[in-house]
C-alpha positions as CSV (number, residue, x, y, z in Angstrom):
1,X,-12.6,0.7,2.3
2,X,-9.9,-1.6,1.3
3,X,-10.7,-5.1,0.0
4,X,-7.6,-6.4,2.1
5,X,-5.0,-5.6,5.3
6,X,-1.6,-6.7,4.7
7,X,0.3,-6.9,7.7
8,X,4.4,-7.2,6.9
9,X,7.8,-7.3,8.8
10,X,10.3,-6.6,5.8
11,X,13.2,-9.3,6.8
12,X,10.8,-12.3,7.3
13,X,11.1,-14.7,3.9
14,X,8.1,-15.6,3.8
15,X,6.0,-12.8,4.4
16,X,7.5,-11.3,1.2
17,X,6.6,-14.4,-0.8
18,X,3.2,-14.1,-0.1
19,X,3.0,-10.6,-0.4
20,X,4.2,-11.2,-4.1
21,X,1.1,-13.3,-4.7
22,X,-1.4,-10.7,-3.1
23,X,0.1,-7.8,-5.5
24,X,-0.1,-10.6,-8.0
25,X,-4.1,-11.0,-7.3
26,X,-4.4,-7.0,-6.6
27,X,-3.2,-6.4,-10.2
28,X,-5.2,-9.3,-11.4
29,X,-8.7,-8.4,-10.1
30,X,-7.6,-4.6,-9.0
31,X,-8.1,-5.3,-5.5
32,X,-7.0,-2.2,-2.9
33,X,-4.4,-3.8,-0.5
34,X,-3.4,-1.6,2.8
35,X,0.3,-2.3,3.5
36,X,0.4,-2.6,7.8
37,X,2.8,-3.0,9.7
38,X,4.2,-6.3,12.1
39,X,7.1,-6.1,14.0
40,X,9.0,-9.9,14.9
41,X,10.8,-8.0,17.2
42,X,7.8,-6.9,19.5
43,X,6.4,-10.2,18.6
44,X,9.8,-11.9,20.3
45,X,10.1,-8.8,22.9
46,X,9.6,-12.0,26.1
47,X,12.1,-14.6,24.4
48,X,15.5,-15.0,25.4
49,X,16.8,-14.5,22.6
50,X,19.9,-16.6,23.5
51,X,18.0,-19.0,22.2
52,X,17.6,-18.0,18.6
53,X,20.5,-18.5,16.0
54,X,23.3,-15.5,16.2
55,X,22.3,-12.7,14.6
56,X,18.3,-12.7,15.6
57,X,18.0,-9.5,17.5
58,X,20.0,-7.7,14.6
59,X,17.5,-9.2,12.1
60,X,14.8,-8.5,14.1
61,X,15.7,-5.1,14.5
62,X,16.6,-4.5,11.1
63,X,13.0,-5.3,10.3
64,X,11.7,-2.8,12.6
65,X,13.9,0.2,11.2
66,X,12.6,-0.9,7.8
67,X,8.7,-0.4,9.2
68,X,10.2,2.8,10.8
69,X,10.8,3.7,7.2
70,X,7.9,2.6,5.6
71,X,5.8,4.8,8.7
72,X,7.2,7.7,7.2
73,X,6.5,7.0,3.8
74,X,3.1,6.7,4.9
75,X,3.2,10.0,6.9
76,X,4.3,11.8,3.3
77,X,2.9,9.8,0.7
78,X,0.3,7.2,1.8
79,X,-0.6,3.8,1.6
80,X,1.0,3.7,-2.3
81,X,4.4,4.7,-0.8
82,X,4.5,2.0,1.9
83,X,4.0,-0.7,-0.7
84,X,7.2,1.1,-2.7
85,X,9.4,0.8,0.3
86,X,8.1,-2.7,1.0
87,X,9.3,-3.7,-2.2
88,X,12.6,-1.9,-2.2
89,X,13.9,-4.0,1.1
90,X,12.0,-6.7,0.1
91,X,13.9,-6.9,-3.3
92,X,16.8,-6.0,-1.5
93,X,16.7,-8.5,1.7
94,X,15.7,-11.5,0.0
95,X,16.1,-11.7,-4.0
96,X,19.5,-9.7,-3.6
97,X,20.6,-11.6,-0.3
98,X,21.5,-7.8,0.7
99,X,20.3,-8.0,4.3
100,X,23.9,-8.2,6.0
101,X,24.2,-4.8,4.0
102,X,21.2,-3.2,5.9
103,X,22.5,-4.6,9.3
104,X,25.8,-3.1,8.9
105,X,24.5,0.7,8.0
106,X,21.2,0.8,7.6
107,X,20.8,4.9,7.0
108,X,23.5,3.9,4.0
109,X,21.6,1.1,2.9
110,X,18.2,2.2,3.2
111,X,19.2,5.7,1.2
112,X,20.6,3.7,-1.9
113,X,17.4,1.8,-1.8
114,X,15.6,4.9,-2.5
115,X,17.4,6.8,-4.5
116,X,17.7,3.5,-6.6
117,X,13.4,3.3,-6.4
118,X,13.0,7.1,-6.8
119,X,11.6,7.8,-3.6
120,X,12.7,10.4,-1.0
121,X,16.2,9.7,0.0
122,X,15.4,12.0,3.1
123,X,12.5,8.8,4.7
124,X,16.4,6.9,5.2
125,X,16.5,9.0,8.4
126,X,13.5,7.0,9.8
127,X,15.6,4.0,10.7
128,X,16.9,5.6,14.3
129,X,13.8,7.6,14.9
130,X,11.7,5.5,17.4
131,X,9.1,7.9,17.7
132,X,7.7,5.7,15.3
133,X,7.7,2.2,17.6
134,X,4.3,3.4,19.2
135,X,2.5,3.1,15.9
136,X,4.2,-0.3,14.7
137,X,3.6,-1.8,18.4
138,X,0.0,-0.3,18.1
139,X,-0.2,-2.0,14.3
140,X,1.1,-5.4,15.4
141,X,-1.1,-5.8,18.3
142,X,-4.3,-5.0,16.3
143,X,-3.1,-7.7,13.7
144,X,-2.8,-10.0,16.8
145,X,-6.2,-8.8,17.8
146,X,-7.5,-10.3,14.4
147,X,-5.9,-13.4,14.7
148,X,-5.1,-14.7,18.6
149,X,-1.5,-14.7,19.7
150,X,1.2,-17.3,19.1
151,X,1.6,-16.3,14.9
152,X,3.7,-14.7,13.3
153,X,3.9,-12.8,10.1
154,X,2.2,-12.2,7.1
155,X,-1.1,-11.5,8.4
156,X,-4.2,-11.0,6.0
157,X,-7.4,-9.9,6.6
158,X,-10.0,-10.2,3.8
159,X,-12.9,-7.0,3.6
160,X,-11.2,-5.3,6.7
161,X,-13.8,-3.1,8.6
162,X,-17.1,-4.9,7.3
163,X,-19.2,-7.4,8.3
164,X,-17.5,-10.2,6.1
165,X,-14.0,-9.4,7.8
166,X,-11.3,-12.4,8.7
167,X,-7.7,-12.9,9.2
168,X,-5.7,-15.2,8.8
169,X,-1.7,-15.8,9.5
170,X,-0.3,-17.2,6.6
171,X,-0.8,-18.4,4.1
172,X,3.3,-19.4,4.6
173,X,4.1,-20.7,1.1
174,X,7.3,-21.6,-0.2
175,X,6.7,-20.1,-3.9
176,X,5.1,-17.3,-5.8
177,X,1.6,-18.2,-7.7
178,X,1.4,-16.8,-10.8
179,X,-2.3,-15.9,-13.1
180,X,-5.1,-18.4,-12.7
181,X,-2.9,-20.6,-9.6
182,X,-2.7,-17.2,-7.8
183,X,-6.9,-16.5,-8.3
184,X,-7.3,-20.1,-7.5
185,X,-5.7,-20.3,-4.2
186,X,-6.7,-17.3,-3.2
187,X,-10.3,-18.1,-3.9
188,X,-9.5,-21.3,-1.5
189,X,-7.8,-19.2,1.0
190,X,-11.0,-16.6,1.5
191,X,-13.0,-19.0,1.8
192,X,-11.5,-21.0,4.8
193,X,-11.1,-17.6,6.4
194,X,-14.8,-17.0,6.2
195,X,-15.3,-20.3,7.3
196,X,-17.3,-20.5,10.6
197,X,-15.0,-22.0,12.9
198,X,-12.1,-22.7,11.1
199,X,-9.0,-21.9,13.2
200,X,-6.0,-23.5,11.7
201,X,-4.8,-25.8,9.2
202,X,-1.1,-26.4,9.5
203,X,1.6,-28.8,7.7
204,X,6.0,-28.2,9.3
205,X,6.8,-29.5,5.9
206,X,8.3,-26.7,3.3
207,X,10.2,-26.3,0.4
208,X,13.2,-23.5,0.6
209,X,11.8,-20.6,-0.3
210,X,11.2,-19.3,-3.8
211,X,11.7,-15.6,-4.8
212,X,11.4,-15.8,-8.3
């Protein structure tokens, strides 16, 4: 059983600043982390997206052909492979600043990221097959399941599966903790999660994000 559910859209920022600290805390205290899957696109799926800067639905979509990828990595490798792709756009779309790449040709730009990770070049194909939007709808729904509606993403669950299971959305942070800071937040974080009644606590203020 894993000691924590990561649930992940690949373009969103902040998603892959906290994911950074949870492999931060999973190497510290050698927690198992299941990568899942959360798609902003289904999440956005009744907005008018005419509302949203140019270039949403490409971003959004973009994000779902990553999790297309990362399904198959799971199909042929398991959870260990979906953390691999993760990281390979997450590098890529955020400390790079390569997303505009992956818009453009994503089979192009998702085989380089493999080849250049040493993973199957051959998972790239995965960005046009939707056979795999029934699994990443059915993934983001049971995050939402967790949580209520009206978040976004990351989504963490602590202890999935047992009796001292909660999620959270969040936590949206604007920099990376690093050793004891990571533990220590962390610590703070499970425990308002397992906190009987606790159901949000919330500040619009942020810094730019950090990916460093």
């Amino acid at each position: 059983m894993a000691d924590v559910d990561f649930f992940f859209d690949p373009v969103c920022p902040w998603a892959w600043i906290t994911s950074r600290w949870v492999t931060e805390v999973q190497n510290l205290r050698s927690y198992d982390v299941t990568w899942r899957f959360i798609a902003l696109k289904v999440l956005n799926e009744d907005r008018d997206y005419s509302t949203f800067p140019e270039g949403y639905p490409a971003v959004h979509m973009a994000g779902t052909m990553g999790l297309r990828v990362a399904a198959a990595a799971r199909n042929a490798d398991g959870n260990e492979a979906v953390g691999k792709v993760y990281t390979a756009l997450g590098m890529s779309f955020h400390n790079r600043k390569e997303r505009d790449v992956f818009v453009a040709d994503p089979h192009a730009a998702m085989t380089t990221l493999l080849a250049d990770a040493h993973l199957p070049t051959q998972w790239a194909d995965a960005v046009h097959d939707s056979s795999y939007d029934e699994l990443i709808r059915a993934e983001t729904m049971l995050g939402l399941e967790r949580t209520g509606k009206d978040v976004g993403t990351p989504i963490l669950t602590f202890h999935p599966g047992s009796a001292q299971e909660a999620s959270f959305f969040g936590p949206v942070i604007s920099t990376i903790p690093r050793g004891q800071e990571a533990l220590k937040l962390w610590d703070a974080v499970e425990v308002l999660a397992a906190t009987s009644g606790m159901a949000e606590l919330k500040r619009s203020l942020r810094d730019r994000p950090s990916f460093d």
